[in-house]
C-alpha positions, 0 to 999 in steps of 0.5 A: 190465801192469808200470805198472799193478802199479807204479801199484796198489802206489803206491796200496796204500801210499799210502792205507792208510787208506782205509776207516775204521769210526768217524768224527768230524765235520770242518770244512767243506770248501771249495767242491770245482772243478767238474772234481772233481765231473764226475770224480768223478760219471763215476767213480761211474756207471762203478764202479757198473755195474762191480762191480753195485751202483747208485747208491741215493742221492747221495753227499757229495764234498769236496776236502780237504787235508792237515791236514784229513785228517790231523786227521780220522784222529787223532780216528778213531784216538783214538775208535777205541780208549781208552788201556787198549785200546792198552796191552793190545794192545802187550803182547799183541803183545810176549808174542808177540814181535811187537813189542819191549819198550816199543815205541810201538805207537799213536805207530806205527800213528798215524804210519803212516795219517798219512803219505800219505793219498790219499783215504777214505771216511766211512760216517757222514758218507756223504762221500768225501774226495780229497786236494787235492795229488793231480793229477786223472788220478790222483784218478780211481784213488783215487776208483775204489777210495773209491767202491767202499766207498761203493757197498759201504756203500749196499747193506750199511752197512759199519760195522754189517757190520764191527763184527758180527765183535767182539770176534773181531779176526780175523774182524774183519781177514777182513771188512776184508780182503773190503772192501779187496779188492774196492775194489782188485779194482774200481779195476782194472776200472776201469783195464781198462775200456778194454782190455776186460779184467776181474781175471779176465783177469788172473794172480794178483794178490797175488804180482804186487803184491807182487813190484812193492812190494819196491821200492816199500815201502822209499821209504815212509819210516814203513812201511820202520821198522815192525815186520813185523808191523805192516807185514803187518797194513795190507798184508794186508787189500789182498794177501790180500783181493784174491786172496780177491776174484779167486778169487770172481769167478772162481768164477761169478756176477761180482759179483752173486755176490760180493756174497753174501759179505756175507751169509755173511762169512768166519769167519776169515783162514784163509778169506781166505788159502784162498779154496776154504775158504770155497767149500766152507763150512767150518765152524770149531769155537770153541776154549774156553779159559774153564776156563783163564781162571777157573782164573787165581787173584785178583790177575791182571788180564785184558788181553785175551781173543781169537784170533790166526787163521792170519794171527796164527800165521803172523806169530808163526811168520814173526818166529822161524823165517822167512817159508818155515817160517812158510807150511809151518807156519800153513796146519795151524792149524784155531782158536785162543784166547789171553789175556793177563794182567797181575799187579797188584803185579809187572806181570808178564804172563801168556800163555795160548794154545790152538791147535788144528791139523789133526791130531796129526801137524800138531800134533806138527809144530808142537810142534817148531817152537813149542818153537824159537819160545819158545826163540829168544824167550827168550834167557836160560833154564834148567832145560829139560826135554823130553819129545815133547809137553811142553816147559819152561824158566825165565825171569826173567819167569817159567816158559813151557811147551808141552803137546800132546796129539792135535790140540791144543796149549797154550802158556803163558808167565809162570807157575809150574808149579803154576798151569800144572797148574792150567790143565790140569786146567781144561781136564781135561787129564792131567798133564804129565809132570814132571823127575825130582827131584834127589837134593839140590836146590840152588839156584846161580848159573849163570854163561854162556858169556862168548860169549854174555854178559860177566858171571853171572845167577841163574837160577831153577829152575821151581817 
């Protein structure tokens, strides 16, 4: 057991590209060996009557080496995403605090899928490529886990399937998390096939890979430097999506009732991470932050407009606070909204986000942990003011506020007063409550604690 964990975190790591969603012609491979094809169409037919999906129409198999690979990755990269879309996520994720200033967010992710690619599956081209620098006993466990999307896309076109989430990205992270999932849970069966034992056989399978992958991640040179959350984003879609797997395997059917998933797919990574959610048939009510977008006065331009899902707020949460409060925390997220804007002349940037959790005792929870969050990422501020569901202070990138009310929270940061009470009253929100004014205002320059800061700041108070 401990070698096949060892062996499926190896893989997990090395083949963090192994489905991908858009494609781009390549050139021609060589001439594949003979004892390719054979392994490849004995793994095919075995993997095929494993999960229940049959063979509806010949598949395209090429040997590939490394160049080639690498290559069809980076126009899968480019094509994927122009330079607008990459600029808007890096700033998203750094208003988060998920990525530091100026970080190189596509430099990252490119060198990252670029690294160690063991083999993929093309659902354009309906060709699976394998690494030519792979030994064959091992290219029959990649290609047990490639195969499973190529069977998946046969009988439910993966890319169609995929792309139906836009532009919620984290419905978009569930669908690739049932994707990858069942391709692990696959590869096991097959790896099993011999002893006779399915997943279900098997204890929980996340933590058993995880645990193996602390090790096993540190001689990952790329990976080991990523941020955590980047690090977490590639991981989760094969650690959640098999537990998310195995937990429906073991709900009755076997595979022929899992497959139903792709008929009514997760809405959320809330649903990957509690797979009894989805059982149940939870429905989740959007959360509008339209009347806030509007009330955003000319000279703004949006960025982008989307959800974190628990798998965002719990990687927000887990970068401030710890993985262990971060998991207390993010299972009382119930939907969310955020936006995030960019003022033309100044290049500030405006952050919007609209959680709602379970309930207002979760709510009051989080409004304590959030108010800590913003503070640990801003450490220059002035002129807090507190209250138990409004919380404020002021930055030099502009004024950040928390405002809770019954089930749900707003949290905005990078705005004056004025045009945070303009948010609220378009969602029609009361007022939150204000600081008492000051007999005679005065604006000063605050001088820190050597401790903290050789030198003095102005600091501004909020407007």
């Amino acid at each position: 057991m401990k070698r096949l964990i060892s062996t499926l975190a190896a893989l997990v790591l090395f083949s963090l590209a192994a489905f991908s969603q858009q494609s781009s012609p390549v050139p021609p491979a060589a001439p594949a060996s003979p004892e390719f094809l054979k392994a490849a169409d004995e793994v095919l037919a075995d993997v095929s009557k494993l999960i229940s999906l049959p063979v509806k129409s010949p598949l395209k198999k090429t040997v590939r080496s490394r160049e080639e690979i690498r290559e069809y990755i980076l126009r899968e990269v480019r094509e994927d995403r122009d330079a607008a879309k990459w600029d808007a996520d890096q700033k998203a994720l750094e208003k988060f605090g998920l990525l530091p200033r100026g970080f190189d967010l596509q430099k990252c992710v490119v060198d990252l899928l670029t690294e160690q690619v063991a083999g993929l599956y093309d659902p354009k081209g309906k060709e699976f490529y394998i690494a030519d620098w792979i030994a064959l006993q091992d290219q029959r466990m990649v290609m047990a886990h490639e195969l499973v999307h190529a069977l998946q896309d046969q009988h439910f076109d993966l890319k169609v399937w995929s792309e139906a989430a836009r532009p919620n990205d984290d419905a978009e992270l569930a669908r690739h998390s049932v994707l990858e999932g069942a391709a692990i849970a696959g590869m096991l069966e097959y790896l099993l096939r011999e002893q006779k034992l399915t997943v279900n056989d098997m204890p929980d399978l996340e933590q058993l890979i995880r645990a193996q992958m602390v090790g096993e991640t540190n001689k990952q040179s790329q990976l080991a430097r990523a941020p955590a959350y980047i690090r977490d984003s590639l991981l989760f879609p094969y650690l959640a999506g098999v537990t998310f797997t195995q937990r429906l395997l073991r709900a009755g059917g076997g595979w022929e009732q899992f497959h139903k998933v792709f008929e009514k797919p997760p809405a959320s990574t809330r649903q990957i991470l509690h797979p009894d959610l989805y059982l149940s048939g939870e429905n989740l009510l959007p959360v509008p932050l339209s009347a806030a977008i509007g009330a955003v006065p000319a000279g703004w331009k949006k960025l982008d407009e989307n959800t974190l899902g628990e798998f965002g707020v719990h990687a927000v949460l887990k970068q401030f606070l710890g993985d262990e409060r971060a998991r207390r925390l993010s299972p009382a997220w119930a939907g969310d909204s955020y936006a995030v804007f960019e003022q033309e002349k100044t290049k500030r940037v405006l952050l919007l986000f609209r959680l709602r959790l379970a309930g207002a005792v979760d709510a009051a929870r989080f409004f304590g942990a959030y108010s800590e969050t913003l503070e640990l990422k801003y450490a220059l501020r002035s002129t807090l003011f507190r209250r138990p569901n409004f919380f404020s202070f002021a930055t030099g990138q502009g004024g950040v506020f928390l405002y809770c009310r019954r089930d749900d929270c707003l949290a905005v940061e990078g705005a004056t007063r004025a045009l945070f009470d303009l948010f609220t009253r378009a969602l029609r929100w009361p007022d939150a409550a204000r600081p008492a004014s000051p007999a005679k205002p005065a604006e000063k320059i605050v001088s820190l604690p050597s401790s903290l800061h050789r030198g003095s700041y102005t600091l501004y108070p909020t407007p």
